[in-house]
N, C-alpha and C positions, 0 to 999 in steps of 0.2 A: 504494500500500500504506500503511495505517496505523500512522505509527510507535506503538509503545509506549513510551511515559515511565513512569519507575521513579523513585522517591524512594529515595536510599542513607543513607550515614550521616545528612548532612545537607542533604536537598534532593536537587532532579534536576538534575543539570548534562549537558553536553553539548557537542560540538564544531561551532561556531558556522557555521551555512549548511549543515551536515551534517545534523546531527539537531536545532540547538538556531536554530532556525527564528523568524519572528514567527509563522506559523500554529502551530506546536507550543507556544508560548509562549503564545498565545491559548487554544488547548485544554488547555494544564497549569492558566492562571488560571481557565478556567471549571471545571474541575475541584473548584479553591479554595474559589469563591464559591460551587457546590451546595454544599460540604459546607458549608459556614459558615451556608447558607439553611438546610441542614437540621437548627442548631444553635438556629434561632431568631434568626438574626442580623441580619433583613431591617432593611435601613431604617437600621443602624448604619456608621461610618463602617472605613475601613480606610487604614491609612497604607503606601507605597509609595515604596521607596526602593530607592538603585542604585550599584555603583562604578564606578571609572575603566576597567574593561574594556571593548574595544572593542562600541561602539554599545550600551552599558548604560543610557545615558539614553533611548534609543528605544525600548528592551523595554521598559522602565519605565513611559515613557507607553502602551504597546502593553496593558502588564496594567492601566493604570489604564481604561484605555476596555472593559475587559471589564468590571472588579469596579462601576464606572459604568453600564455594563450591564444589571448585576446589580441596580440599584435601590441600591449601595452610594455611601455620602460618600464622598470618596477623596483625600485627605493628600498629596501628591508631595511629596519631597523639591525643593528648589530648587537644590541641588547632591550632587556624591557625598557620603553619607553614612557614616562607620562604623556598623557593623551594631549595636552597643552602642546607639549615639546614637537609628538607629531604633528600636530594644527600647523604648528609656525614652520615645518619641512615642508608644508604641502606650497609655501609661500616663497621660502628659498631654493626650494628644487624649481618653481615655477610650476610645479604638477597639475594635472589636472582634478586630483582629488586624493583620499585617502581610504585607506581600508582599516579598521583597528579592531584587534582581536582581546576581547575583553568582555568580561561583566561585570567592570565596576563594583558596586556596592553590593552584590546579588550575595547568598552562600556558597561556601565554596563546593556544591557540586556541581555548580552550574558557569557556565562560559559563554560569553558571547559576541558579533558581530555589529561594528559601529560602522557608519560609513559615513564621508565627507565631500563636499565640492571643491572647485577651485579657490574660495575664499581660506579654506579651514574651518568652516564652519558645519551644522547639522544641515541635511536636506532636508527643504518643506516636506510636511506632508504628499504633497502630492507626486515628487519626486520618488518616495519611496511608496506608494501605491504602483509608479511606473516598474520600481525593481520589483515587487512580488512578483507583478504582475509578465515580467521577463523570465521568471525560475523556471529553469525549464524539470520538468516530472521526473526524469530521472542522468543518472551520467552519461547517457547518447546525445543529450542537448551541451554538456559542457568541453570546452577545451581549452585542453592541457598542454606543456610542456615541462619536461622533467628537470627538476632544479639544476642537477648537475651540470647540465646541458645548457640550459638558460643560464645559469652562473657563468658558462666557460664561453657562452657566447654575448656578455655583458648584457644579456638583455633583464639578468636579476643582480642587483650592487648593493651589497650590505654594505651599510656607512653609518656614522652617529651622527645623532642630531643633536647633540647635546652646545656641543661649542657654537653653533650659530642661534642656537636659541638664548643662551648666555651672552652673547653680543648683542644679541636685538635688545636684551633689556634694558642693557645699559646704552650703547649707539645709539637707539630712535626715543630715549628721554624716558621711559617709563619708569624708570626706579634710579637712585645716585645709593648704589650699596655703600662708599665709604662712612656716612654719617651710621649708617646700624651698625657696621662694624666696631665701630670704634666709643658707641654707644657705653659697651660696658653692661651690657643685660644678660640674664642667664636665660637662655630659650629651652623649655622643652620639646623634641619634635617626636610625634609619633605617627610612623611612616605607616602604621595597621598592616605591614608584613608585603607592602606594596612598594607599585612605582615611584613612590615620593622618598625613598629610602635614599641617603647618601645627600639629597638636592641641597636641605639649608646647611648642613656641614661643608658643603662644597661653596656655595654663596659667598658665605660669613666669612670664612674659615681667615687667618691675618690678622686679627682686630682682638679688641680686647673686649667683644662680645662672646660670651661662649654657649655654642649648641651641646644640648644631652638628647640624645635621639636612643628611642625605642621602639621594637615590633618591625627592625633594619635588614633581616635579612629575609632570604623566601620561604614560605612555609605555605604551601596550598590549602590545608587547614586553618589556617586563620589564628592559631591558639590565644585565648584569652579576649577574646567574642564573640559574636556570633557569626558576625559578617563584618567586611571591611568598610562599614558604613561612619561618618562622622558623628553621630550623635549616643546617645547612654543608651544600654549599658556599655556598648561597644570600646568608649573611652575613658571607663574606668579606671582602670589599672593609669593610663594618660594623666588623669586628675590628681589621683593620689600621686604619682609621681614628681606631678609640678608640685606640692605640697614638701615632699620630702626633699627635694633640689632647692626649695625658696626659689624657684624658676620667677619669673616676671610675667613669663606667657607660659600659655601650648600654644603649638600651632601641628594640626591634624588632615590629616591627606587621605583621601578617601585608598581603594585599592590601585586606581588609574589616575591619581594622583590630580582629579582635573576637578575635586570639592575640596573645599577647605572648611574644618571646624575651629572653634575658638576655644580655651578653657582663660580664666581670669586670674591672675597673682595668688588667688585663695583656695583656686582648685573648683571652681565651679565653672561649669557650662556655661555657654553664653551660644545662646539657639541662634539658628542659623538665620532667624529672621532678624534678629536684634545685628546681628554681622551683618549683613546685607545693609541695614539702615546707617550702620559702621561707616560703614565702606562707602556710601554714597556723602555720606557727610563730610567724610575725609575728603574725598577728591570735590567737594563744593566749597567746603570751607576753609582747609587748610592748602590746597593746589590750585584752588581758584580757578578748576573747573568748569566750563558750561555745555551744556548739552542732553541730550534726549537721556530719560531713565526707561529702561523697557524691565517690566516685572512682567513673571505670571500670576496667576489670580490666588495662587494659595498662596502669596507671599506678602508682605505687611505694606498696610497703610501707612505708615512712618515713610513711608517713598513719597507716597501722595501729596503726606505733607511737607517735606522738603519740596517738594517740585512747588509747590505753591509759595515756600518763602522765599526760594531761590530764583522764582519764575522759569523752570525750566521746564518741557513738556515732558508727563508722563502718561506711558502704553502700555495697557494691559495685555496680555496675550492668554491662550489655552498652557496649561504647563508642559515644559518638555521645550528643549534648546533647539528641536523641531521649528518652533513657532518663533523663539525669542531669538536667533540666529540671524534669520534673513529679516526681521523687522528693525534689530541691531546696523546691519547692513543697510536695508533702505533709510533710515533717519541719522546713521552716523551715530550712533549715542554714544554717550558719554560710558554707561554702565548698563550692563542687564545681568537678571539671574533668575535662580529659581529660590523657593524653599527647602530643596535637597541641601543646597551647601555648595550650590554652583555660580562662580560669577566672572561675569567675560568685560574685558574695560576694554575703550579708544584707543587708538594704537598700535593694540596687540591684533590677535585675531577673532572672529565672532566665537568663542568657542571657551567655557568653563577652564578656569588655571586655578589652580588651589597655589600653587608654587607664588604666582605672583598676588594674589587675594593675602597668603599669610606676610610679603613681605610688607605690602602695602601694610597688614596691622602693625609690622613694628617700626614704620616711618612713621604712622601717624603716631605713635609711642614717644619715637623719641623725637620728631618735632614739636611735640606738645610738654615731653617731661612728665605725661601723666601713665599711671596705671590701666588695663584695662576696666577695673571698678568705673575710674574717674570719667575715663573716657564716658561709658554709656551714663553717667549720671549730667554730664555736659550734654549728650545728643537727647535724652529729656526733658530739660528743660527746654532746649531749643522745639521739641516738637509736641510741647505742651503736658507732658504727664508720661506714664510707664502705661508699655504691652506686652500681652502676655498671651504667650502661646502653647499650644501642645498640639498631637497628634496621635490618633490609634489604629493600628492597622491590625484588622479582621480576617479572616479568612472565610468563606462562606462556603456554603451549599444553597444547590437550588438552580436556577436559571436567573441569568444576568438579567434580560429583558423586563423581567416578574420583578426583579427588585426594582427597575429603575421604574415602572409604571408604581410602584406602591409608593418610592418617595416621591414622585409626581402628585401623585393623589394625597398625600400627607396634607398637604397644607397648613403647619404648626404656625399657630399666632404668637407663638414665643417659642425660646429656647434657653435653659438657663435660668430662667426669671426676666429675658430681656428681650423686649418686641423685635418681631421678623419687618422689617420693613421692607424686603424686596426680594426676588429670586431670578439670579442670573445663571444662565445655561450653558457658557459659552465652552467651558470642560468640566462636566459632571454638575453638579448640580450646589450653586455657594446661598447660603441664607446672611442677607442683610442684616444688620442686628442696631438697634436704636442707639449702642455708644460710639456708632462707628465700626464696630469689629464685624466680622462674620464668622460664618461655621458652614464649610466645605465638605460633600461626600462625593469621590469618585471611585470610579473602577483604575487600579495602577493597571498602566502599559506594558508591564514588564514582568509581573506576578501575578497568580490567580489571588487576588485580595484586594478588600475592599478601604479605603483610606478615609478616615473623617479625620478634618481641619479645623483648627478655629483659631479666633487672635481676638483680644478684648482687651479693655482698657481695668476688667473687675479680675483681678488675682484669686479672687473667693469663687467667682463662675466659671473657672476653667473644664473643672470637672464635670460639671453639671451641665455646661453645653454640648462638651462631647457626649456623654450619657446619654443627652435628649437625642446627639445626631444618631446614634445608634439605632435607637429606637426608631427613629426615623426612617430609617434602612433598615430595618426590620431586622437588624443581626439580635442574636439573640446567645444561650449558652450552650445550644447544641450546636452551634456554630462553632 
């Protein structure tokens, strides 16, 4: 039987010898390369890169010998690469696009397939409805040439991309490393057993700042979380860490190194939505930045309202670097991200960096002299009070459709204790809420699970709104 592969938020992943196969992997890259042939792209080259999850370098070569195939040049990485670092190859090589073998934040039995454009950035949606829709049913639609072959006939070139991606940061103005180095701070980094392993000791390294980095070398298990995700429990062991070091920061790298989480001087989280508003304040305030802010919708009003004191236009999108990629691109923005822990700046490429997200938190550090506490009690005032968020991820039974007609039908005039004042559709279904906050229920793109969101200015309703969304969605405990 033909599996079918599905491209979710970002990318098709899959559970590895199950569905995420080298034949399935061969049929997703041919998929690729038609659409890319059908772009006009014959003849140009494409960069291919991979992380430390188990047998990632093998699919890696496995799509390089397709898009070789294809009549494509083909870039290998020469080691795991952050997904960021391929982005900005797909720019230096002048490529026409990228392939990256990866499932980010997934468990580790699972692996997956990213794919990118000319920019470096995610294909719209529709883009990738063209590549399903090119996979051919089985290995009589794909072709191949055999690495060895392709190697000896330069048509596959391992090379690194590490040194021109280190130049760009510093060459085209994005970051002046000397002021962190020489800072004098104690950084914790926890690499969660990923690509972001080795990057801020290689950064820094000179200066009388000094990196403690953990979770630095490969381990396809993930030991000591669950998954190579940024947020708790995941970064426990991270927290108490910066605790026992008297660190200043964490700075936290998802698996593909292209989310970054925050922890605070104290050892506490600091959620990816309150970093996001971080991060947009910095480059307004202290860089004197201007330009477009692009969010997706599960991510925090603290944008909204910066864009209002700063006068800068803000664009909502569906979630998923699918959507905030090419809208990044069309208005130029200054920043965009998601609520995952993903965020892409001007200059660079349209496409989530954790590497440059975490440097940016220790400029704004030591340009200010303040802690990260101080920080986020500086961008409160500035945007009128403290929010607060959570999230709980479900797994369900049942049929998707049946759930989404029952939250349809729902119609709750509150949640929380806190009036529904509006419902927007535009991915999954988000409930307006009378302080400003909402409460988000979607289907994730990438798991069978179901997501509720919320953000509110009441620290006491946090739980009680997720609760209500629950019920809302009809999860329940046999769930």
């Amino acid at each position: 039987m033909t599996q079918l592969i599905k491209f979710g938020t970002d990318g098709w992943r899959g559970a590895i010898a199950e569905d995420y196969t080298f034949d399935n992997l061969r049929r997703a890259t041919q998929g690729y390369a038609s659409y890319m042939l059908s772009r006009g792209k014959s003849g140009q080259s494409i960069v291919v890169g991979f992380d430390k999850r188990f047998n990632s370098e093998h699919f890696a070569a496995a799509a390089a010998e397709v898009l070789a195939g294809n009549g494509f040049k083909v870039y290998l990485t020469q080691d795991a690469t952050p997904t960021p670092v391929i982005a900005y190859a797909v720019l230096e090589k002048k490529a026409a696009g990228a392939v990256n073998i990866t499932a980010s934040h997934n468990p580790p039995t699972d692996n997956g397939f990213k794919v990118r454009n000319e920019t470096g950035g995610a294909i719209d949606p529709e883009g990738l409805k063209q590549i399903e829709e090119g996979i051919p049913p089985d290995l009589r639609g794909v072709k191949r040439k055999i690495l060895a072959s392709a190697e000896a006939a330069g048509e596959i070139q391992r090379f690194d991309a590490a040194s021109p991606y280190i130049d760009h940061l510093t060459r085209d103005g994005l970051i002046d490393l000397a002021p962190i180095k020489d800072a004098g701070l104690t950084v914790m980094a926890d690499a969660m057993w990923g690509n972001g392993a080795g990057w801020f000791p290689r950064l820094l390294d000179g200066g009388k700042t000094k990196v403690i980095e953990i979770h630095n070398q490969r381990n396809p298990i993930f030991p000591e979380m669950k998954r190579p995700e940024p947020i708790q429990p995941n970064i426990d062991v991270g927290l108490k860490a910066t605790v026992d070091n008297q660190a200043d920061v964490l700075l936290i790298t998802d698996g593909d190194a292209d989310r970054c989480g925050i922890g605070d001087e104290k050892g506490e989280f600091i959620n990816q939505l309150r970093v996001y508003a971080l991060l947009a304040y910095y480059l307004l305030e202290i860089r004197r930045q201007r330009g477009d802010i692009v969010k997706t919708l599960s991510t925090t009003v603290m944008l909204n309202k910066l864009g209002q004191i700063y006068n800068v236009p803000v664009h909502e999108t569906g979630v998923g670097f699918k959507y905030v990629a090419p809208k990044m691109t069309e208005t130029n923005a200054m920043i965009g991200g998601e609520e995952s822990g993903g965020y892409a700046f001007r200059g660079n490429v349209p496409e989530r960096d954790g590497i440059l997200a975490g440097l940016y938190m220790l400029d704004f550090m030591v340009r200010t002299g303040k802690k990260p506490t101080e920080l986020l009690k500086d961008l409160f005032s500035r945007v009128g009070g403290e929010y607060y968020y959570d999230r709980v991820d479900s797994p369900f039974t049942g049929d998707r459709g049946s759930r989404e007609k029952r939250i349809l039908e729902s119609k709750p005039q509150s949640l929380g204790g806190l009036k529904v004042t509006d419902l927007i559709t535009v991915d999954g279904y988000q409930f307006k809420l009378e302080d400003g906050g909402w409460m988000l229920i979607r289907f994730s793109g990438t798991e069978p699970i179901m997501r509720v969101y919320c953000e509110t200015t009441h620290k006491d309703k946090v739980k009680a709104i997720l609760f209500d969304g629950l019920k809302v969605a009809g999860i329940s405990e046999s769930d």
